[in-house]
N, C-alpha and C positions, 0 to 999 in steps of 0.2 A: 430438265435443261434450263427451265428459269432459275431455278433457287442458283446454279452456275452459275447462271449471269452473278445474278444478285450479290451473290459471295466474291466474285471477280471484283468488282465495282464496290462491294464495302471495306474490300481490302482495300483497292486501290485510293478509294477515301480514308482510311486509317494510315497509310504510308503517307498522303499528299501530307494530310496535315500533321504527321508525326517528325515530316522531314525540317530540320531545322535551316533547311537554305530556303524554305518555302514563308516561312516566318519572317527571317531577315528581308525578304523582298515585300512582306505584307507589312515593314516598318518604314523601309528605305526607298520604295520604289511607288506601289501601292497595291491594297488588299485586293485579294481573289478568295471567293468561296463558292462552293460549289453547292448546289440542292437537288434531292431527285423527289420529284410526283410521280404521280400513279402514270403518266401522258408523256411527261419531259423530265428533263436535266436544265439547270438551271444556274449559271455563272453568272456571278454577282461580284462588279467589280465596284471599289469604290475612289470615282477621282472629282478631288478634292480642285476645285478653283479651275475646272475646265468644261469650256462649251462643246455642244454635239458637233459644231463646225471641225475641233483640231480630234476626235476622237475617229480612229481606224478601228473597225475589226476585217479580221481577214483568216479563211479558213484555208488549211493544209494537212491533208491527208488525216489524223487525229489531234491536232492540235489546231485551239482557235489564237492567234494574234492579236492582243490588243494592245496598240498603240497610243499616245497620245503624242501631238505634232503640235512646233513650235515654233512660229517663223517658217515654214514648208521645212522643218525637218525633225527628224523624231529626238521628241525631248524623255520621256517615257514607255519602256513597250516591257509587258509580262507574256511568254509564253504557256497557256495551260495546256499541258497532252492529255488527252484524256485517254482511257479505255477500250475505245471502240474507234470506227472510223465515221469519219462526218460525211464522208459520200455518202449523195441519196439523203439525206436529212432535212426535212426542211430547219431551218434556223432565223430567227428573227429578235432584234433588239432594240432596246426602251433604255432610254434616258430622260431621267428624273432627276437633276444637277441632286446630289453629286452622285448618284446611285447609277450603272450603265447595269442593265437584266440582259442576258444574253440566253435564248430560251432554244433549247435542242429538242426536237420530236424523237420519241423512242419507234416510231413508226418510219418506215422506209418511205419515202415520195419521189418524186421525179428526178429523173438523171440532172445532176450536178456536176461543173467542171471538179477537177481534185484542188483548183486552188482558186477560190472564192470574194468577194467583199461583199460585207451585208450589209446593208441600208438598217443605217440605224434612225428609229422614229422617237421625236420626242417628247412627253407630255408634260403638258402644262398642268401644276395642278393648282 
């Protein structure tokens, strides 16, 4: 049943990045790439000339929402859908200017609403 999974999820990483609407938006909008570990999934966005202050993520059903806000209103938002669904996940993110880590637990944890905001933390380096 794992190698399923597995084979699910490396298709659905060989369409993401095979799709050429996914490219135009990683030129005109901003980059998203996705990594998996042994532990987690890992969504790595990269925004260019923005503070953790105007940066949203927000989760729904299987897809996380990142935005970035400008003047209180959205100047830039990419939707990633993933694979699976984010209920029950823990999820936690890291900004590192310009780098935002968006980190998903493969492990199920505590009951979560279906539509979320995650405290994003940011480090100094």
């Amino acid at each position: 049943m794992e190698n399923d999974k597995k084979s699910e999820l490396e298709q659905w990483l060989e369409a993401l990045c095979s799709d050429p609407f996914s490219s135009i938006l990683d030129e005109t909008v901003f980059r998203v790439d996705v990594f998996e570990t042994e532990t987690e999934y890992i969504v790595e966005s990269e925004l260019i000339n923005c503070t953790k202050e105007q940066i949203f993520v927000t989760c729904e059903n299987d897809a996380l929402i990142i935005q970035v806000h400008e003047n209180e209103n959205i100047n830039k938002q990419r939707v990633v859908h993933l694979p699976f669904p984010l209920l029950n996940k823990n999820i936690r993110a890291y900004f590192t200017s310009p780098i935002l880590e968006i980190h998903i637990s493969k492990e199920i944890s505590a009951n979560h609403p279906n539509r979320y905001m995650i405290t994003i933390h940011e480090i100094d380096l």
